[in-house]
C-alpha positions as CSV (number, residue, x, y, z in Angstrom):
1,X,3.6,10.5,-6.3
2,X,5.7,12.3,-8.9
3,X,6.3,9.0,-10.8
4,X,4.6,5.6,-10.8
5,X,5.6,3.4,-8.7
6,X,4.7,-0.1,-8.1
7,X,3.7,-2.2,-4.7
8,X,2.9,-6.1,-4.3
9,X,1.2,-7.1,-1.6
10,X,0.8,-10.4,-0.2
11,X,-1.7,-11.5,2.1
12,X,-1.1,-14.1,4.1
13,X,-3.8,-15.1,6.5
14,X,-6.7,-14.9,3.5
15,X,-4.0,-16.0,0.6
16,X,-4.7,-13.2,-1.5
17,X,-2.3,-11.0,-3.7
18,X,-2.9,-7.4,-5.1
19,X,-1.0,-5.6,-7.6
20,X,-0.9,-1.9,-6.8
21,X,0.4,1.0,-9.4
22,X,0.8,4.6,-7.8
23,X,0.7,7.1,-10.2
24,X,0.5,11.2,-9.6
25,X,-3.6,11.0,-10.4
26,X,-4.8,7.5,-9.3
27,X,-4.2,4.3,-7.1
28,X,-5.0,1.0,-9.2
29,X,-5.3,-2.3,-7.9
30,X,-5.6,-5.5,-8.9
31,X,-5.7,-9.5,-7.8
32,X,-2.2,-10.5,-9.5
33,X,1.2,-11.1,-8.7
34,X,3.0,-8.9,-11.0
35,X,6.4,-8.0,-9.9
36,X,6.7,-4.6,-7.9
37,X,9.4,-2.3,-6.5
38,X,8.6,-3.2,-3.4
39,X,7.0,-6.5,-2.0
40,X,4.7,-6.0,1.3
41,X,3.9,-10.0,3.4
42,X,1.6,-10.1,6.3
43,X,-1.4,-10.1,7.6
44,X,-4.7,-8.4,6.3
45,X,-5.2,-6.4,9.9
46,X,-1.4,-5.7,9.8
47,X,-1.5,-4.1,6.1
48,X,-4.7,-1.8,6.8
49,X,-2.7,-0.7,10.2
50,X,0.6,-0.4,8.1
51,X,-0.4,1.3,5.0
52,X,-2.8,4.0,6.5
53,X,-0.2,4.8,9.1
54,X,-2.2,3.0,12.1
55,X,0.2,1.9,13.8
56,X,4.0,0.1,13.3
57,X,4.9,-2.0,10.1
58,X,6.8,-4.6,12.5
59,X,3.8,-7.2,11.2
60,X,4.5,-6.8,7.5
61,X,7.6,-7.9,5.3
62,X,9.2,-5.3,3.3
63,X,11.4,-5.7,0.8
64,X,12.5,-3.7,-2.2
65,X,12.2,0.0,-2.5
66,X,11.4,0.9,1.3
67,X,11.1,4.6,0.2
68,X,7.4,3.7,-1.6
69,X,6.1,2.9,2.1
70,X,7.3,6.3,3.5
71,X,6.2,8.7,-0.3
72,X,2.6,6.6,0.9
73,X,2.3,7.6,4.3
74,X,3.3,11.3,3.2
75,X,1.0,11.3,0.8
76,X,-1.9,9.0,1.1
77,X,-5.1,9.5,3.7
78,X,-8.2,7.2,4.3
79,X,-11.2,9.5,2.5
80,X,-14.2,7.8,2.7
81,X,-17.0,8.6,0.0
82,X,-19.1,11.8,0.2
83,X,-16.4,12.9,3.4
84,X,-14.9,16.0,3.0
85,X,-11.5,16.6,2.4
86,X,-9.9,18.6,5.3
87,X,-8.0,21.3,4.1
């Protein structure tokens, strides 16, 4: 990301919120509900298949800036710790 951006994400079948700030270093998260440029509500499956591009959004809610979703896909990839980095 070239500029921070914001997400709100809503889950619905555990009741949990997450604040999410993108910036060009980091992800941050945390259990609020601060307001966000764009607002994701579903499912906790449907937001892990949405947001690491497994799959369709059709199950999550989007509104707000839809162009967050798609600077995320672009950019974004599932590392898991001690896995190299394909390059």
């Amino acid at each position: 990301f070239l500029d921070t951006r914001t997400l709100a994400i809503h889950a619905t079948d555990v009741d949990e919120r997450w604040h999410v700030t993108l910036t060009p270093e980091d992800v941050i998260t945390s259990r609020n509900d601060d307001t966000a440029e764009a607002t994701l509500v579903g499912t906790a499956s449907d937001f892990y298949l949405a947001l690491w591009d497994r799959g369709d959004d059709s199950g999550v809610t989007i509104t707000g800036d839809h162009k967050i979703i798609e600077e995320w896909r672009e950019t974004k990839e599932i590392q898991w710790p001690g896995e190299e980095r394909a390059v």
